[in-house]
Structures are given as structure tokens and as C-alpha cells.
MARMARFI-721242 format. One record per atom (N, C-alpha, C): z, y, x. Coordinates in pm, whole numbers, padded with zeros to 5 digits, always signed. Layout:
# MARMARFI-721242
ZYX;...
END
This chain:
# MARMARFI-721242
+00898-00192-01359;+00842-00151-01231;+00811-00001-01227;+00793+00064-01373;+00755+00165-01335;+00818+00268-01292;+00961+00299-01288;+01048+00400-01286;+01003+00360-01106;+01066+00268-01043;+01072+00263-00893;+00950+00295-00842;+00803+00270-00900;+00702+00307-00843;+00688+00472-00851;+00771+00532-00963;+00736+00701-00967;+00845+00746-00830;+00943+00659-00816;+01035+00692-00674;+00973+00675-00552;+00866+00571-00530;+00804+00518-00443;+00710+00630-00366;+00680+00693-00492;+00582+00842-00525;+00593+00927-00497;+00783+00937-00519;+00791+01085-00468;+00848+01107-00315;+00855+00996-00335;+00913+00978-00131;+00783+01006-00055;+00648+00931-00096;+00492+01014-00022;+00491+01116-00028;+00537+01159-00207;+00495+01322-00195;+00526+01419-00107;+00691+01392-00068;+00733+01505-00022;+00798+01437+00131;+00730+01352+00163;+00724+01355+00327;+00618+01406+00395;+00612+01457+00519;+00504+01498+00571;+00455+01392+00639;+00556+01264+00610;+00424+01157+00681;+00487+01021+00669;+00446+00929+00685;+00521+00772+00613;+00481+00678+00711;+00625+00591+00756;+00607+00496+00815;+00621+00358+00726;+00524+00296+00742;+00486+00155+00647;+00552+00070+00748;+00654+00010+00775;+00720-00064+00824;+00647-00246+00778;+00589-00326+00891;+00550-00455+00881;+00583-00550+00972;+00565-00689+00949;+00631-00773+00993;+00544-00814+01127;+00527-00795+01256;+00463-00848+01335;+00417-00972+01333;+00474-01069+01256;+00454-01209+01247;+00313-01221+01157;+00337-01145+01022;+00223-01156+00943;+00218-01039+00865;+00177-00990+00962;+00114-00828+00920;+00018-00829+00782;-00058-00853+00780;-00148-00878+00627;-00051-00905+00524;+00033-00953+00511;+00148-00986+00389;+00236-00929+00389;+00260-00861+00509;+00334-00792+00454;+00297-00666+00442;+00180-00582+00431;+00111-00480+00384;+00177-00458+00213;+00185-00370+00203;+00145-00325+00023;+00053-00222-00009;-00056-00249-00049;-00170-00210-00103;-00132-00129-00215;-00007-00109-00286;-00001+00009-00411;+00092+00180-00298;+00163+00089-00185;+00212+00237-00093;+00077+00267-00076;+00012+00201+00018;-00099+00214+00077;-00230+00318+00008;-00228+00280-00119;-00345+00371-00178;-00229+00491-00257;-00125+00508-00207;-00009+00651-00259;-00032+00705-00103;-00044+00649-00012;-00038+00745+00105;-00201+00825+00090;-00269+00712+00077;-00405+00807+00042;-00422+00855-00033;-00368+00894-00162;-00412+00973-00269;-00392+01085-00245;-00238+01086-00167;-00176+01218-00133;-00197+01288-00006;-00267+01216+00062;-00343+01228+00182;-00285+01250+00288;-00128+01172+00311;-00043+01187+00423;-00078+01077+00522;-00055+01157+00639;-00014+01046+00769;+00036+00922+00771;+00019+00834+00815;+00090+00710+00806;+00093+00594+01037;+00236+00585+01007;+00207+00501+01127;+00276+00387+01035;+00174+00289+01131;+00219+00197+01081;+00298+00084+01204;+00432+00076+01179;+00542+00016+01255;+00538-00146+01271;+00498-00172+01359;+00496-00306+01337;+00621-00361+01431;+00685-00396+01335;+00847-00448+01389;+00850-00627+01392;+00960-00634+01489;+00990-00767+01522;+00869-00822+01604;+00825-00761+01706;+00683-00725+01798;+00744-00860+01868;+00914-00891+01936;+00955-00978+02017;+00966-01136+01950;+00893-01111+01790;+00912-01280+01743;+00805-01319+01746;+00713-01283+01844;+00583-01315+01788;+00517-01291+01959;+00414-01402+02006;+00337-01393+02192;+00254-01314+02158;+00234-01231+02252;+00109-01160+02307;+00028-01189+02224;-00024-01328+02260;-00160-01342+02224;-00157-01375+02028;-00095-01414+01973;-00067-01418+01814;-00086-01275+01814;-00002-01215+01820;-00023-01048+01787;-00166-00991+01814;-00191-01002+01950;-00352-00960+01967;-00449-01005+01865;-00425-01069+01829;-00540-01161+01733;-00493-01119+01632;-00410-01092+01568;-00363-01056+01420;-00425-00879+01470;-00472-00811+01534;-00435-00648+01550;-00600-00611+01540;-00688-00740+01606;-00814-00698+01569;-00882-00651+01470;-00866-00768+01329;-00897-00743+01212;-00832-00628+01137;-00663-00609+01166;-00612-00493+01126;-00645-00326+01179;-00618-00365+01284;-00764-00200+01381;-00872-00183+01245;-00927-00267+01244;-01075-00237+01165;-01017-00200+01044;-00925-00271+00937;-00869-00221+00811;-00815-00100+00785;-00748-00013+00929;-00683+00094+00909;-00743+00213+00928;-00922+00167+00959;-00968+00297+01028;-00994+00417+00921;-00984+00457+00778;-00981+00526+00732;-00813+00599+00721;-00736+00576+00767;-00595+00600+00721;-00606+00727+00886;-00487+00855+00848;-00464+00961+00959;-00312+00884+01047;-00337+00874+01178;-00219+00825+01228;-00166+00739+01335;-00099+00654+01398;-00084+00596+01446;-00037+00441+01372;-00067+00329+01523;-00022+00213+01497;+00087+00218+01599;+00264+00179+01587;+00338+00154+01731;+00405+00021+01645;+00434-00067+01805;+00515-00172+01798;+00609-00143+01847;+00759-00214+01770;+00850-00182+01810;+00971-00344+01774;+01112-00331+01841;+01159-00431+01790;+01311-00327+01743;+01392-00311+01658;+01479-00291+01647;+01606-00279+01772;+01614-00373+01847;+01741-00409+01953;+01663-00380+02045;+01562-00282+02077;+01497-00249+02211;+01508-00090+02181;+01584-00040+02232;+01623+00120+02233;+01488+00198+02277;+01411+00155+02373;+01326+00205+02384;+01203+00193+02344;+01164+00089+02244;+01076+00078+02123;+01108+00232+02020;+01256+00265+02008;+01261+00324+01939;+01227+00490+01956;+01230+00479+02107;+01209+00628+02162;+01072+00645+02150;+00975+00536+02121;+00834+00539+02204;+00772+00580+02000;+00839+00558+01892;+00840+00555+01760;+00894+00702+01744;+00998+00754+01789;+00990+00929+01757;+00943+00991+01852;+00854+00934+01975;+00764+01035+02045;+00645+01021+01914;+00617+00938+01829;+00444+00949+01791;+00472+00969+01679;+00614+01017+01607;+00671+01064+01489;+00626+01252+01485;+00652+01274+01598;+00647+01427+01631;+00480+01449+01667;+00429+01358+01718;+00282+01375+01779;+00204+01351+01639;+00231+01263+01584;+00118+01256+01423;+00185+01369+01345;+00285+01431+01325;+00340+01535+01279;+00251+01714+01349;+00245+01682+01487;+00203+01757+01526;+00075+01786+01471;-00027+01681+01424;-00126+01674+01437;-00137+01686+01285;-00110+01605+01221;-00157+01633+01078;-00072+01708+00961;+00025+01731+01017;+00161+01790+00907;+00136+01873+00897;+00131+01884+00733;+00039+02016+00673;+00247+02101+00613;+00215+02231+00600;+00305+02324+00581;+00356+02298+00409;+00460+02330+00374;+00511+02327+00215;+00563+02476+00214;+00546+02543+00278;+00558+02653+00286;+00495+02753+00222;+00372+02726+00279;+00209+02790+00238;+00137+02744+00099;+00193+02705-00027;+00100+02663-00091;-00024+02668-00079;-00042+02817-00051;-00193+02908-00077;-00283+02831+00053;-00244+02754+00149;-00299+02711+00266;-00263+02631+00317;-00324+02531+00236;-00241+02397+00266;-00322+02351+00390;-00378+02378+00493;-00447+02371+00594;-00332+02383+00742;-00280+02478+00673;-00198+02549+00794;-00120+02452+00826;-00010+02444+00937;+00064+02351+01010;+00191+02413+00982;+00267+02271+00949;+00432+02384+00954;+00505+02355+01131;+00585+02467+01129;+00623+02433+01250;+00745+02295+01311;+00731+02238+01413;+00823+02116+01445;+00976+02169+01381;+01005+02262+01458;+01134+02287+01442;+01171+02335+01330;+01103+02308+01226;+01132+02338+01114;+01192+02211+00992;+01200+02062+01103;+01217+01980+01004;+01125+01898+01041;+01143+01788+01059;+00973+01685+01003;+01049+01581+00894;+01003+01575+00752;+01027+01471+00666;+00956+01343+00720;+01063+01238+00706;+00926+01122+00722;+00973+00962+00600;+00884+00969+00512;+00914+00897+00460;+00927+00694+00498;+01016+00637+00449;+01042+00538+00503;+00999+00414+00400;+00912+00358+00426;+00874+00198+00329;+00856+00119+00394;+00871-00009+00290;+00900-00145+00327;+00889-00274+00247;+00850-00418+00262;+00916-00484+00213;+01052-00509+00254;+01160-00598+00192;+01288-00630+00240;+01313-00730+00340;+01346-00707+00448;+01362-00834+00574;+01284-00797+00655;+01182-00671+00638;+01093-00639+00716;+01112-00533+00789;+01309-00490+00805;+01353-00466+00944;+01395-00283+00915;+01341-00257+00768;+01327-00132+00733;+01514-00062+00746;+01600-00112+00745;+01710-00080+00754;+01715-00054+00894;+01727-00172+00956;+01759-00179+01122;+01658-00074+01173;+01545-00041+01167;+01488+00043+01161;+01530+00219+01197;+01574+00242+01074;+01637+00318+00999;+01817+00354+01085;+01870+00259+01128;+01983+00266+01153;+01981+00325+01325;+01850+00242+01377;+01817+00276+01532;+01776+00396+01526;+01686+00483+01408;+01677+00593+01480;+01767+00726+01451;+01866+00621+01331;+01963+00756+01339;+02135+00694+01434;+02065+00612+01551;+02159+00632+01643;+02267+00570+01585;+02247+00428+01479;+02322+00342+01362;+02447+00440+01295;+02444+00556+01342;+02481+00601+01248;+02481+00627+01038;+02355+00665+01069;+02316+00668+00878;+02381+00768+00866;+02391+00901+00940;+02430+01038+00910;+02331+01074+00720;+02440+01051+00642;+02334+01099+00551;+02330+01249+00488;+02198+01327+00464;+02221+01423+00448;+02222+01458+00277;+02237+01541+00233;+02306+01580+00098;+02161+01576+00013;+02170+01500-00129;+02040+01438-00184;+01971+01562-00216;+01826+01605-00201;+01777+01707-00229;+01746+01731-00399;+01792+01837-00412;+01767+01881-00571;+01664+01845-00631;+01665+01819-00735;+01534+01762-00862;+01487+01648-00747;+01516+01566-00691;+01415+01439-00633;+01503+01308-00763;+01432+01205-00756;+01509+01115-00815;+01632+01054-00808;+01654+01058-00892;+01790+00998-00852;+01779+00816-00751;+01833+00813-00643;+01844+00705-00575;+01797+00685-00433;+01650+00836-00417;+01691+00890-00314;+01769+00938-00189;+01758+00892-00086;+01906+00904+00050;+01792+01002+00169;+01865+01085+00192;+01778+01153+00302;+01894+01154+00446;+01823+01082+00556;+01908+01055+00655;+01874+01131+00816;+01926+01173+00884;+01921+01285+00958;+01910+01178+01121;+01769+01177+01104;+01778+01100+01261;+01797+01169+01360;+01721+01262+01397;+01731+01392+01491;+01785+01547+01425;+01779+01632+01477;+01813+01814+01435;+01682+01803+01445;+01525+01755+01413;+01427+01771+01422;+01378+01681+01285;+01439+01589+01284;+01418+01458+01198;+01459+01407+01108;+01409+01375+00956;+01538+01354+00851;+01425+01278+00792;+01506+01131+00741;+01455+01061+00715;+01447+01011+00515;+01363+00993+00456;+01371+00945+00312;+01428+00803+00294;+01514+00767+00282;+01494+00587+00224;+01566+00630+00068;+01465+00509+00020;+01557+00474-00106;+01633+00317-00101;+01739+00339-00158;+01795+00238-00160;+01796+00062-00217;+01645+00083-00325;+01627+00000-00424;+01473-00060-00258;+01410-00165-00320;+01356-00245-00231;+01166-00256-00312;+01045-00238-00244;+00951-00239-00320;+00967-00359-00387;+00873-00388-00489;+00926-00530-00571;+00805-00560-00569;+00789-00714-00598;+00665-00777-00528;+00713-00895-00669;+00559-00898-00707;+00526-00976-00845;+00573-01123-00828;+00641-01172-00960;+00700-01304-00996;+00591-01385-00953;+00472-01434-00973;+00393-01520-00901;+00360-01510-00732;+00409-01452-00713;+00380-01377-00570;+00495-01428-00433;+00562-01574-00476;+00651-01665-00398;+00593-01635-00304;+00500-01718-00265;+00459-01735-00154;+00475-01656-00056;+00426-01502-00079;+00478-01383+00032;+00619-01403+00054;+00659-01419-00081;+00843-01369-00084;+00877-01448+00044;+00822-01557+00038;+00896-01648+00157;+00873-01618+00283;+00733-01651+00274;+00649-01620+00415;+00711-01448+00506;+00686-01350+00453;+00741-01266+00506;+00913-01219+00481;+01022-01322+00426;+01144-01322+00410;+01202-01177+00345;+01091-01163+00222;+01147-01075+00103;+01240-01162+00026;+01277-01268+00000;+01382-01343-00068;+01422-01471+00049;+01569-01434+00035;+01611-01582+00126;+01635-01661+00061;+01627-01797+00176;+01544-01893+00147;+01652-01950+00027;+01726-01939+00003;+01858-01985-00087;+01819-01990-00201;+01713-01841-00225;+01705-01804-00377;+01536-01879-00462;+01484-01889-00309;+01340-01922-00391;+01324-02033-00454;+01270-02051-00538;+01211-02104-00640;+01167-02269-00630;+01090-02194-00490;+00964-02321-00463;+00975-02305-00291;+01084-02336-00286;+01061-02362-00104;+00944-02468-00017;+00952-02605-00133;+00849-02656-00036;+00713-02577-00020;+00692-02524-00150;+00526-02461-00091;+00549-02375+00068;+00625-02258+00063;+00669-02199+00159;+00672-02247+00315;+00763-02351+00325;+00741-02454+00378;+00635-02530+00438;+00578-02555+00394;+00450-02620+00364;+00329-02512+00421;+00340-02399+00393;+00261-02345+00429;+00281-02271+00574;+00424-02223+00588;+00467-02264+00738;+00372-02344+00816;+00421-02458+00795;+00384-02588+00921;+00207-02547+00909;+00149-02558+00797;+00010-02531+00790;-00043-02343+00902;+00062-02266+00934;+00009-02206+00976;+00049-02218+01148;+00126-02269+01181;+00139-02355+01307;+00041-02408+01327;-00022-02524+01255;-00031-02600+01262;-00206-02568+01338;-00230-02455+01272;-00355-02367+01279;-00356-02284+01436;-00230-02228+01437;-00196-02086+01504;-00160-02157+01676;-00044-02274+01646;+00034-02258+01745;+00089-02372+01743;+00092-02526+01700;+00108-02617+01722;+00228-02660+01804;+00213-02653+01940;+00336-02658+02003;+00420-02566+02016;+00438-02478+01913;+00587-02413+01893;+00636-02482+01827;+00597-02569+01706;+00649-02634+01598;+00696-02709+01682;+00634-02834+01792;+00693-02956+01823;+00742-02894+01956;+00814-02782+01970;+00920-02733+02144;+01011-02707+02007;+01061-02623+01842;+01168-02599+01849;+01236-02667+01801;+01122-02799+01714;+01212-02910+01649;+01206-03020+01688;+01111-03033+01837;+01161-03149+01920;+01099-03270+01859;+00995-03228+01823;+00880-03345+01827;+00721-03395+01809;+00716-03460+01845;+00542-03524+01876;+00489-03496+01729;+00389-03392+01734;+00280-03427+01622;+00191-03484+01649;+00101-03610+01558;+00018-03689+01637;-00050-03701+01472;+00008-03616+01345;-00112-03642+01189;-00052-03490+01193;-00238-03385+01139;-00207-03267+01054;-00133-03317+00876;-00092-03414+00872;-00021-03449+00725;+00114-03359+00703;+00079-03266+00687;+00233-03213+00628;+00346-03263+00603;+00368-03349+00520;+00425-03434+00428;+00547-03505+00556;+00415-03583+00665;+00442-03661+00792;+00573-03570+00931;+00519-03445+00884;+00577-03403+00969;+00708-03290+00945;+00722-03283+00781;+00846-03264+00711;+00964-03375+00754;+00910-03514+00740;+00974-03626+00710;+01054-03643+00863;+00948-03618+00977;+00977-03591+01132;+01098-03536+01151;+01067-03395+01095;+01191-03265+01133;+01336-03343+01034;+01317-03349+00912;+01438-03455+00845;+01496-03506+00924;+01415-03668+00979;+01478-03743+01081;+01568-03684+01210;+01477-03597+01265;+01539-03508+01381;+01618-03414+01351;+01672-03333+01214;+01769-03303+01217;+01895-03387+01128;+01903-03492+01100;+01955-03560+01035;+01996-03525+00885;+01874-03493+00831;+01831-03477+00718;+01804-03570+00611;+01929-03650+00589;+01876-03787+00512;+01967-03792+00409;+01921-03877+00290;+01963-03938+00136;+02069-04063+00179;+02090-04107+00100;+02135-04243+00116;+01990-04335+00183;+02024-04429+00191;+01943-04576+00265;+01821-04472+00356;+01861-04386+00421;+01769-04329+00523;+01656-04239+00465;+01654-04174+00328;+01526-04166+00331;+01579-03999+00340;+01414-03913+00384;+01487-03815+00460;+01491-03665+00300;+01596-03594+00303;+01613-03531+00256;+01476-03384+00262;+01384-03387+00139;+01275-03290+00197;+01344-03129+00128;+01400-03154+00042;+01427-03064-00025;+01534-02980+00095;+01599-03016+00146;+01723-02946+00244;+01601-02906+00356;+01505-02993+00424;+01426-02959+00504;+01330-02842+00496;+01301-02837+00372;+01219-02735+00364;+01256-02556+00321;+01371-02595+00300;+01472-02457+00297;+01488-02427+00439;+01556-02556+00531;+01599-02503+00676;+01469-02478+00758;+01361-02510+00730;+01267-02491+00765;+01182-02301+00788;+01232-02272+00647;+01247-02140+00589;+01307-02060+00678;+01430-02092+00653;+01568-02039+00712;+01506-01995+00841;+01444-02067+00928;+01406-02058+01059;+01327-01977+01082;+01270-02012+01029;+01127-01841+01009;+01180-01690+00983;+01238-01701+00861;+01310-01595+00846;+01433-01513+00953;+01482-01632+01006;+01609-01564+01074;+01557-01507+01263;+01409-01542+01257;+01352-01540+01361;+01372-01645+01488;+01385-01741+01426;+01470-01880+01529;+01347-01938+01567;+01219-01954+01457;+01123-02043+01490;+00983-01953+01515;+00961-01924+01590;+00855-01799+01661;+00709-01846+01666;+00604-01777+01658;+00465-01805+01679;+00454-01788+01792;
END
């Protein structure tokens, strides 16, 4: 882990400001708390992007934004929502690219005064993080116009480094490798679709914890996209349901949980089954 975390490092260092790219669905998980205390050490700007704004109602989002408002109030910056395939999510993301730039982008110019402001037209770096699935490409591709104009790797940075030219104003950091998120740490992998569902481990927990957050959140989304009556919070009961209804079965009828709880996955992830 450690070589990618010193890359992770130097992409804060030498942006004048970092967008933490998160999952609108479940913003809290998909946070990372080791970018998070690198943006503060180094004391850069941060907006934080909350993408895939269109898989998720009004009112889920409102309620997920309260508790997060309050978590971010020490951080310099903005919060914008955006969805990838909405062009003008993306315009409304490099108006407040240039405006938190305006505002806090300190000069590399000036060692002696690091106070001073460098000027717009001089460049704005902006570094780019993410978990994986959490849109950071598509992202990335919308604001350089899906191009991926890439520009030529800057001297002494690490090797693996990509610097990509969104605007003649704008040039973007990605690295190509993905933050990595700890072997006991399934559960996120799934929930916020850092590993598809093919590869994990332990889908039913995943699964399982799905329906449990429906079950909490939003109830009748579960029974409008798989088309049926919940009438027990039993998990188990209402795995066995979705089986039946998608014809998810073993021999002598009994219902296949293991296939269910992958496609179950699948659905979340691919944005099919919405809060």
C-alpha cells in the first residue's frame, strides 16, 4: 500500500485543489478518511463531487447531506452535485473549480509567500480522487470534453501519474492505479461498487445488507423494481421472493440464493435499483 499512498500524496501536493469524487447513494462509504486527512495536512481546497445525484430522490439525498454539511465544516471549499450524462452538471463543477481556485489557490510561484494568489490564467491544477465505480473516470472524461487530451507527464512526479487538459485554464491529475480499500473491508467494496459483484467474496452479506437498507430507507423501491409484496422485515423471506420472481431456482423449486444475491448486487451497482 505504501508506494500508491506516497502517489496519492503527491497528487494533493501539487494540486491547487482536489476533488473527492462520492457516490450520492452512500456518501459516508464512500468517503476516504486517509485522502481526507492528506487534503488537510497539506491544507488544500477540496470540493466534494457528489456524483450519480440522478440514482438517488430528493429526499434520500437531503437526508444523507445534513449530517455530511456538519462533517465537512472544517474542510476550505465547496460541495456540487453532479451526474456524469448531464452536460450541465458538468459546467456548474468548472464554474466552482475556478471560484474555490479563485478563492483559496495559493501561488507555487512565490515560495517566500505562500499567502499570495496565483493567477487563473496561469493554470489551475486540480487533483482528481476516488473510489472505483464512483464515476471518477466518467467524471474525468466529461470535463475533458471525453476526450482525455493527455498532457505530457510532469518531471520528477511519480511514475503513473496522467495529467489531463480539461480546459486552456484546466489540467487535470489522475492516476491510473485505484485507492485500495482493506481486505476485511467487503462490505464497502460492494455497497459502494469498488469490486463487481462477480469478484466478491461474500455477496450474500452485501446483499443482505442492501435489502436491510431499503428496508430502513425506502421500502417500496425494493417491492416497484422486483415486483413484490413485502409483508416480513426477514431478509432471508424476501431473498427467497426476488428468486421466485426472477426465476431463480435449483432443481425441485428451491430458489437459487447464491445467483440472487449477486443479481441483487449487480442492480445496485449498475444503477438499475435506486433509493
Amino acid at each position: 500500500m505504501e508506494p500508491y499512498w506516497d502517489l496519492i500524496e503527491r497528487i494533493v501536493k501539487e494540486a491547487d485543489l482536489v476533488l473527492e469524487i462520492l457516490d450520492a447513494r452512500l456518501i459516508s462509504l464512500s468517503r476516504n478518511d486517509r485522502v481526507e486527512e492528506l487534503i488537510k495536512e497539506h491544507d488544500k481546497p477540496v470540493i466534494f463531487v457528489i456524483n450519480k445525484s440522478d440514482l438517488i430522490s430528493k429526499k434520500m439525498l437531503k437526508k444523507q447531506m445534513v449530517d455530511f454539511r456538519e462533517e465537512i465544516k472544517g474542510y476550505k471549499g465547496e460541495v456540487v452535485f453532479v451526474s456524469s450524462r448531464n452536460n450541465r452538471t458538468m459546467k456548474i463543477l468548472l464554474y466552482n473549480i475556478k471560484k474555490v481556485f479563485k478563492q483559496y489557490g495559493k501561488t507555487k510561484l512565490e515560495k517566500e509567500d505562500k499567502s499570495q494568489h496565483r493567477i487563473a490564467k496561469g493554470g489551475i491544477v486540480v487533483g482528481v480522487l476516488g473510489y472505483p465505480n464512483v464515476g471518477k473516470s466518467s467524471i474525468i472524461n466529461a470535463l475533458a470534453h471525453k476526450s482525455k487530451t493527455k498532457v505530457s507527464k510532469k518531471p520528477g512526479t511519480t511514475h503513473g501519474i496522467h495529467w489531463i487538459k480539461a480546459t486552456k485554464d484546466i489540467k487535470l491529475i489522475d492516476s491510473p492505479g485505484v485507492i485500495p480499500l482493506r481486505k476485511e473491508d467487503e462490505l464497502r467494496y460492494g455497497l459502494i461498487g469498488a469490486r463487481d459483484s462477480e469478484q466478491l467474496q461474500n455477496p450474500t452479506a452485501i446483499a443482505q445488507g442492501l435489502i436491510k437498507l431499503f428496508l430502513k430507507e425506502n421500502k417500496n423501491k425494493l417491492e416497484e423494481f422486483y415486483k413484490i409484496e413485502i409483508k416480513s422485515d426477514d431478509v432471508d423471506t424476501i431473498v427467497n421472493m426476488i428468486s421466485q420472481k426472477k426465476g431463480h431456482l435449483l432443481k425441485g423449486g428451491i430458489p437459487d440464493e447464491n445467483r440472487t444475491h449477486i443479481a441483487i448486487v449487480r442492480d445496485w451497482q449498475h444503477g438499475k435499483l435506486k433509493l
